[in-house]
MARGU-665050 format. One line per field, with one value per residue: x, y, z of N, C-alpha, C, O in turn. Coordinates in nm, 3 decimals, m for minus. Atoms other than C-alpha are relative to their C-alpha. Layout:
<atoms>
n_x	X  ...;
n_y	Y  ...;
n_z	Z  ...;
ca_x	X  ...;
ca_y	Y  ...;
ca_z	Z  ...;
c_x	X  ...;
c_y	Y  ...;
c_z	Z  ...;
o_x	X  ...;
o_y	Y  ...;
o_z	Z  ...;
</atoms>
This chain:
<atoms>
n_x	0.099  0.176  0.095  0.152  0.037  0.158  0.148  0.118  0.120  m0.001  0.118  m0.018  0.053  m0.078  m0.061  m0.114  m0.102  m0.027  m0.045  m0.127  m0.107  0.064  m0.071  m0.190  m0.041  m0.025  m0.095  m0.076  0.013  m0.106  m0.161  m0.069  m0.006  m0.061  m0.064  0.103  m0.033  0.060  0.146  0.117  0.131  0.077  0.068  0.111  0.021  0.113  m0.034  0.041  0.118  m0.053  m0.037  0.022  0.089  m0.084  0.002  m0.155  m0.128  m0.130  m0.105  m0.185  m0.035  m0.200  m0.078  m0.140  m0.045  m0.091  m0.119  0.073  0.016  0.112  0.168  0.189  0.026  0.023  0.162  0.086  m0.009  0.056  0.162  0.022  m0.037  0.171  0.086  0.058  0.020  0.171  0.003  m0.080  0.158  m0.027  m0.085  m0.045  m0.148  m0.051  m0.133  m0.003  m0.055;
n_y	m0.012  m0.006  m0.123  0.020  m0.080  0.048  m0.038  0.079  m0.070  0.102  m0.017  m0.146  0.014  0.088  m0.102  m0.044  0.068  0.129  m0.023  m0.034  0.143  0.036  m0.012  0.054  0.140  0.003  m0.048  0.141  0.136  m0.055  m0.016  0.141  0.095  m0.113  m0.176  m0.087  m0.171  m0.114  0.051  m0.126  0.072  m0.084  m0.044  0.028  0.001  0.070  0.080  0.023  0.014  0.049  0.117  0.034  m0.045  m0.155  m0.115  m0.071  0.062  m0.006  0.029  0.030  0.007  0.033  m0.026  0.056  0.059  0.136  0.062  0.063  0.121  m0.042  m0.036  0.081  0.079  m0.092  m0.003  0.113  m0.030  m0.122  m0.035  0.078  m0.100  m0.052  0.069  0.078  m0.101  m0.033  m0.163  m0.054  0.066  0.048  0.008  m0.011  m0.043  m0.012  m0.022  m0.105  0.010;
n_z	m0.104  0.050  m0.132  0.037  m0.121  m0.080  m0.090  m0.075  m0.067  m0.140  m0.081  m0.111  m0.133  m0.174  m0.087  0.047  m0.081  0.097  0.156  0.039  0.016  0.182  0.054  m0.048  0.032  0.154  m0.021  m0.089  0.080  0.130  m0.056  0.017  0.172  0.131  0.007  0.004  0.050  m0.076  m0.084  0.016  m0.015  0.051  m0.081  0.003  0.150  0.041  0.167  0.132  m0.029  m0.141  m0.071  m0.166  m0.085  0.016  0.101  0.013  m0.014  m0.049  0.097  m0.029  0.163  m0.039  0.148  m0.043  0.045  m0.041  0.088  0.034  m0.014  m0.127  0.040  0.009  m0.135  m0.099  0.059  m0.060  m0.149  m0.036  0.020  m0.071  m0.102  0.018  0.021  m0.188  m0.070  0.017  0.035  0.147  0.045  0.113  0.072  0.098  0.064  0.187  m0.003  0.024  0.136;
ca_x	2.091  1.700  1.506  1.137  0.898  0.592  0.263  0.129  m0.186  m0.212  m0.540  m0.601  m0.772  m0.475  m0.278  0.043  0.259  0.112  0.160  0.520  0.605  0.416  0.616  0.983  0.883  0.823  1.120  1.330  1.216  1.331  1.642  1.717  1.713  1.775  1.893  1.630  1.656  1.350  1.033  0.739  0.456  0.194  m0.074  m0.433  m0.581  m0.927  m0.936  m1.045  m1.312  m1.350  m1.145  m1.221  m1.485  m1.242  m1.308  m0.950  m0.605  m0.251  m0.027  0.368  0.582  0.958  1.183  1.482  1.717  1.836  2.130  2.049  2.149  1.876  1.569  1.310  1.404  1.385  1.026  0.899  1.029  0.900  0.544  0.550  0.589  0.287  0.083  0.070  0.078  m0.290  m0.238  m0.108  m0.491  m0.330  0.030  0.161  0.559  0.650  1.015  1.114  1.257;
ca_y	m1.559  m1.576  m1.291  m1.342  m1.185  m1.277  m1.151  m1.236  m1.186  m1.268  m1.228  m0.806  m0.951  m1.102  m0.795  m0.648  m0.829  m1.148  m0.989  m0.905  m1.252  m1.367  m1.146  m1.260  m1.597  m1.527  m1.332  m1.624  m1.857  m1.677  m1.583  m1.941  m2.018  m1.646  m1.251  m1.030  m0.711  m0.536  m0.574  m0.382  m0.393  m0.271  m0.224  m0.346  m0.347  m0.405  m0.702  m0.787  m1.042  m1.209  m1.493  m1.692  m1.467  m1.133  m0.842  m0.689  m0.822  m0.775  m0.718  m0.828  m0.784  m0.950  m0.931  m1.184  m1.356  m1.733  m1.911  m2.105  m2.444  m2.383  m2.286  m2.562  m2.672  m2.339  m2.201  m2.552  m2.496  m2.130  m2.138  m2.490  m2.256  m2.037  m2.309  m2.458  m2.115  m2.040  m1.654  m1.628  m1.636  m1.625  m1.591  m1.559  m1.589  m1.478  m1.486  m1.151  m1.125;
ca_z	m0.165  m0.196  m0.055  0.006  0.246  0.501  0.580  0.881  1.026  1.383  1.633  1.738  2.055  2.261  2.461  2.406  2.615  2.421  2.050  2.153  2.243  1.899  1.751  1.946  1.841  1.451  1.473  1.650  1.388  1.058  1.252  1.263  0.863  0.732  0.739  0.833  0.619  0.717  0.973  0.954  1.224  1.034  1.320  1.350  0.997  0.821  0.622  0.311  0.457  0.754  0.921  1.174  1.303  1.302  1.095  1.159  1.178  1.334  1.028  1.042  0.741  0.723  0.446  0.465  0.289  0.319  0.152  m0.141  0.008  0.311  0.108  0.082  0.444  0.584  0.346  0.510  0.872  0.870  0.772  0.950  1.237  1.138  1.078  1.457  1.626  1.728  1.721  1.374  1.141  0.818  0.636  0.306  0.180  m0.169  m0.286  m0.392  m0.810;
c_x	m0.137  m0.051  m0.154  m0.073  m0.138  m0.051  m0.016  m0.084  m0.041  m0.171  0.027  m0.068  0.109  0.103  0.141  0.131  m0.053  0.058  0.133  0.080  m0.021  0.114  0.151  m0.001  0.002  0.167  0.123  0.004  0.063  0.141  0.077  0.053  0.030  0.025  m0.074  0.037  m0.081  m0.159  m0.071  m0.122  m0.109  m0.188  m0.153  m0.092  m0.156  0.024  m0.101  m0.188  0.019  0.010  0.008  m0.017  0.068  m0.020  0.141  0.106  0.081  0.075  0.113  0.036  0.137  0.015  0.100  0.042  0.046  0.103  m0.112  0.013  m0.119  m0.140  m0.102  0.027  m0.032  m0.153  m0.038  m0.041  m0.073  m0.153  m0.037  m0.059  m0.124  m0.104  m0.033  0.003  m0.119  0.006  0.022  m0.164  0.032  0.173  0.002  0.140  m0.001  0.143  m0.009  0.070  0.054;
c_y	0.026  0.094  m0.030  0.091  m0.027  0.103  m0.046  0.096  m0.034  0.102  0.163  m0.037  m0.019  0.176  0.052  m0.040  m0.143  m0.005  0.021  m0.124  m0.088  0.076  m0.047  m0.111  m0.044  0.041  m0.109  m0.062  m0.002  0.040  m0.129  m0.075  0.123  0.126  m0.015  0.100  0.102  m0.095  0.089  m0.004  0.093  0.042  m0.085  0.069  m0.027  m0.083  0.009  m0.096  m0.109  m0.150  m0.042  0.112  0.120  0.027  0.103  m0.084  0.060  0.018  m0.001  0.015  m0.051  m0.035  m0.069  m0.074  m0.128  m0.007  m0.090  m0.188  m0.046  0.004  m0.079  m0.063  0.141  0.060  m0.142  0.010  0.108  m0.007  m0.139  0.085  0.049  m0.093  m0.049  0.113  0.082  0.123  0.065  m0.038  m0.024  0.053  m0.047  m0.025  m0.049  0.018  0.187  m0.020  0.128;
c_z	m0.062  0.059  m0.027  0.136  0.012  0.011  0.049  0.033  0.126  0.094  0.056  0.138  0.103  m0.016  m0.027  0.022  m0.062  m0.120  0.020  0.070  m0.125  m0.057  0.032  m0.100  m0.156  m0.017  0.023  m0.150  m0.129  m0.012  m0.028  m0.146  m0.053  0.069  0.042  m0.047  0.071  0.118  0.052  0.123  m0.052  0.071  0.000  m0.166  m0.056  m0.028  m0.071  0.012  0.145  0.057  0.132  0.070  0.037  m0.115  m0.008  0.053  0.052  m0.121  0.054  m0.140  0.014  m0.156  0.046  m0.136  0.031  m0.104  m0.109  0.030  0.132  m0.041  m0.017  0.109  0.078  m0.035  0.128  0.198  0.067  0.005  0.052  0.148  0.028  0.029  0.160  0.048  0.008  m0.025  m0.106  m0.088  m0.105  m0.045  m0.140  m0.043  m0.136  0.007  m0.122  m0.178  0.009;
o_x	m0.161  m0.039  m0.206  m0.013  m0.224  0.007  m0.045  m0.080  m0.101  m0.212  0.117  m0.066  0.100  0.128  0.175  0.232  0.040  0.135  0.191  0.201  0.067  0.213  0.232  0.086  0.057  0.246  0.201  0.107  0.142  0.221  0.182  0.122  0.090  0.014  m0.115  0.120  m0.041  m0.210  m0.041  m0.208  m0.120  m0.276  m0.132  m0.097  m0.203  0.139  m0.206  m0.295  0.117  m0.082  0.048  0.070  m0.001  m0.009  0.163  0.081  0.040  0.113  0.136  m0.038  0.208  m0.056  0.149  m0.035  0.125  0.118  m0.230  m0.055  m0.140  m0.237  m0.216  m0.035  m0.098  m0.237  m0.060  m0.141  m0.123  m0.217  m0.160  m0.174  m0.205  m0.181  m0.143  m0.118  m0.147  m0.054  0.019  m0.221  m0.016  0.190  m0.068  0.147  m0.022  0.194  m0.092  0.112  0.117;
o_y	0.082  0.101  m0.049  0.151  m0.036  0.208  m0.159  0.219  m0.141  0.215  0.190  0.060  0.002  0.238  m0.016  m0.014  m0.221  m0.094  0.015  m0.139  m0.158  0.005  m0.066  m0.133  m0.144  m0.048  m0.122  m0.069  m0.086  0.041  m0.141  m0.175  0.117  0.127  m0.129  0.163  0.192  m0.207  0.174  m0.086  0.209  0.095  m0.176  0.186  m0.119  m0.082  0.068  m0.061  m0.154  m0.231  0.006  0.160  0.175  m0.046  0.186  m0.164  0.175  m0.097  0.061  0.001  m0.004  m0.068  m0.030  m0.095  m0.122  0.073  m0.118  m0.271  m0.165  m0.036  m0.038  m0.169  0.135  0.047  m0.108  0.005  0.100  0.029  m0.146  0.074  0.012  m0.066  m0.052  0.097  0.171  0.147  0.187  m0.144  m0.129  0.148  m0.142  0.083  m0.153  0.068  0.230  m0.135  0.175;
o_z	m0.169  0.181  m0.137  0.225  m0.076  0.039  0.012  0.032  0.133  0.071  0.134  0.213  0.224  m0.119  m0.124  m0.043  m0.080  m0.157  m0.088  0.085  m0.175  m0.073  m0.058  m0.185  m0.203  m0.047  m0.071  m0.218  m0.171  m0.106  m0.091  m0.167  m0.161  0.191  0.063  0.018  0.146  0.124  0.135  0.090  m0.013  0.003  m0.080  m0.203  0.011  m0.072  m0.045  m0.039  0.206  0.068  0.238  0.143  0.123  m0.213  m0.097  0.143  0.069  m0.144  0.158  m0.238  0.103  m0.251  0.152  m0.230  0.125  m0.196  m0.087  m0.029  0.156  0.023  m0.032  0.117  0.182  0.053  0.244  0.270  0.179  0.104  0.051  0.190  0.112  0.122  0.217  0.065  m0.072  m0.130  m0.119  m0.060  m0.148  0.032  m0.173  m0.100  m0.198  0.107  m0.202  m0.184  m0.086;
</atoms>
Protein backbone atom coordinates (compact mmCIF):
# COMPACT_ATOMS: atom_id res chain seq x y z
CA UNK A 1 0.00 0.00 0.00
CA UNK A 2 1.00 3.70 -0.82
CA UNK A 3 0.19 6.29 1.73
CA UNK A 4 0.22 9.91 0.65
CA UNK A 5 -1.58 12.92 1.91
CA UNK A 6 -3.59 16.23 0.62
CA UNK A 7 -3.67 19.77 1.36
CA UNK A 8 -6.45 21.51 0.44
CA UNK A 9 -7.26 24.93 0.48
CA UNK A 10 -10.78 25.73 -0.20
CA UNK A 11 -12.60 29.45 -0.22
CA UNK A 12 -13.19 30.89 3.88
CA UNK A 13 -16.10 32.94 2.32
CA UNK A 14 -18.77 30.22 1.42
CA UNK A 15 -20.85 29.16 4.87
CA UNK A 16 -20.78 26.17 6.82
CA UNK A 17 -23.37 24.20 5.49
CA UNK A 18 -21.44 24.77 2.02
CA UNK A 19 -17.77 23.83 3.48
CA UNK A 20 -19.37 20.67 4.95
CA UNK A 21 -20.67 19.48 1.71
CA UNK A 22 -17.05 20.48 0.11
CA UNK A 23 -15.79 18.60 2.54
CA UNK A 24 -18.45 15.24 2.12
CA UNK A 25 -17.51 15.49 -1.42
CA UNK A 26 -13.52 15.43 -1.01
CA UNK A 27 -14.12 12.89 1.42
CA UNK A 28 -16.46 10.75 -1.03
CA UNK A 29 -13.87 10.99 -3.64
CA UNK A 30 -10.70 9.53 -1.83
CA UNK A 31 -13.10 7.02 -0.30
CA UNK A 32 -13.62 5.77 -3.70
CA UNK A 33 -9.75 4.93 -4.65
CA UNK A 34 -8.29 4.65 -0.95
CA UNK A 35 -8.26 4.12 3.14
CA UNK A 36 -8.53 7.19 4.93
CA UNK A 37 -6.24 7.02 8.01
CA UNK A 38 -6.51 10.44 9.28
CA UNK A 39 -8.47 13.94 8.50
CA UNK A 40 -7.61 17.05 9.90
CA UNK A 41 -9.75 20.30 9.45
CA UNK A 42 -7.31 22.66 10.13
CA UNK A 43 -9.60 25.88 10.29
CA UNK A 44 -9.33 29.22 8.50
CA UNK A 45 -5.61 29.98 8.08
CA UNK A 46 -3.30 32.91 6.86
CA UNK A 47 -1.56 32.16 3.82
CA UNK A 48 1.62 32.50 2.65
CA UNK A 49 0.47 34.97 -0.23
CA UNK A 50 -2.50 35.65 -1.79
CA UNK A 51 -4.73 33.54 -4.18
CA UNK A 52 -7.22 34.47 -6.14
CA UNK A 53 -7.84 37.61 -4.30
CA UNK A 54 -8.01 35.77 -0.61
CA UNK A 55 -5.63 36.46 2.05
CA UNK A 56 -6.79 33.35 4.18
CA UNK A 57 -7.70 29.83 3.45
CA UNK A 58 -9.84 26.78 4.57
CA UNK A 59 -7.20 24.11 5.35
CA UNK A 60 -8.14 20.13 4.93
CA UNK A 61 -5.55 17.55 5.58
CA UNK A 62 -6.18 13.62 4.55
CA UNK A 63 -3.86 10.93 4.98
CA UNK A 64 -4.78 7.68 2.99
CA UNK A 65 -3.61 4.81 1.60
CA UNK A 66 -4.42 3.13 -1.90
CA UNK A 67 -3.45 -0.32 -3.25
CA UNK A 68 -0.58 -0.39 -5.43
CA UNK A 69 -2.49 -1.59 -8.53
CA UNK A 70 -4.92 1.73 -8.25
CA UNK A 71 -2.29 4.47 -7.89
CA UNK A 72 -1.79 6.50 -11.05
CA UNK A 73 -5.59 6.11 -11.80
CA UNK A 74 -6.67 7.08 -8.49
CA UNK A 75 -3.58 10.32 -7.83
CA UNK A 76 -5.23 11.33 -11.43
CA UNK A 77 -8.97 10.85 -10.49
CA UNK A 78 -8.43 12.65 -7.10
CA UNK A 79 -6.83 15.90 -7.81
CA UNK A 80 -8.86 15.64 -11.19
CA UNK A 81 -11.56 16.17 -8.68
CA UNK A 82 -9.88 19.25 -7.07
CA UNK A 83 -9.13 20.69 -10.11
CA UNK A 84 -12.94 21.32 -11.42
CA UNK A 85 -14.34 22.08 -7.95
CA UNK A 86 -14.62 25.96 -7.76
CA UNK A 87 -14.34 26.05 -3.88
CA UNK A 88 -11.15 24.16 -3.57
CA UNK A 89 -8.18 27.41 -4.40
CA UNK A 90 -5.30 25.25 -4.18
CA UNK A 91 -4.14 21.46 -3.34
CA UNK A 92 -1.12 19.61 -2.96
CA UNK A 93 -0.63 15.46 -2.66
CA UNK A 94 2.72 14.08 -1.58
CA UNK A 95 3.19 10.31 -1.11
CA UNK A 96 4.31 9.66 2.30
CA UNK A 97 8.18 7.51 2.59
Amino acid sequence: MNKYESVIIIKPDIDKEETSKVVSNIRNKISEYANINKEEDLGIKKLAYEVKKYKEGHYLCYEFEIKEDKKELAIREIEKFYRITDEIMKFITVREE
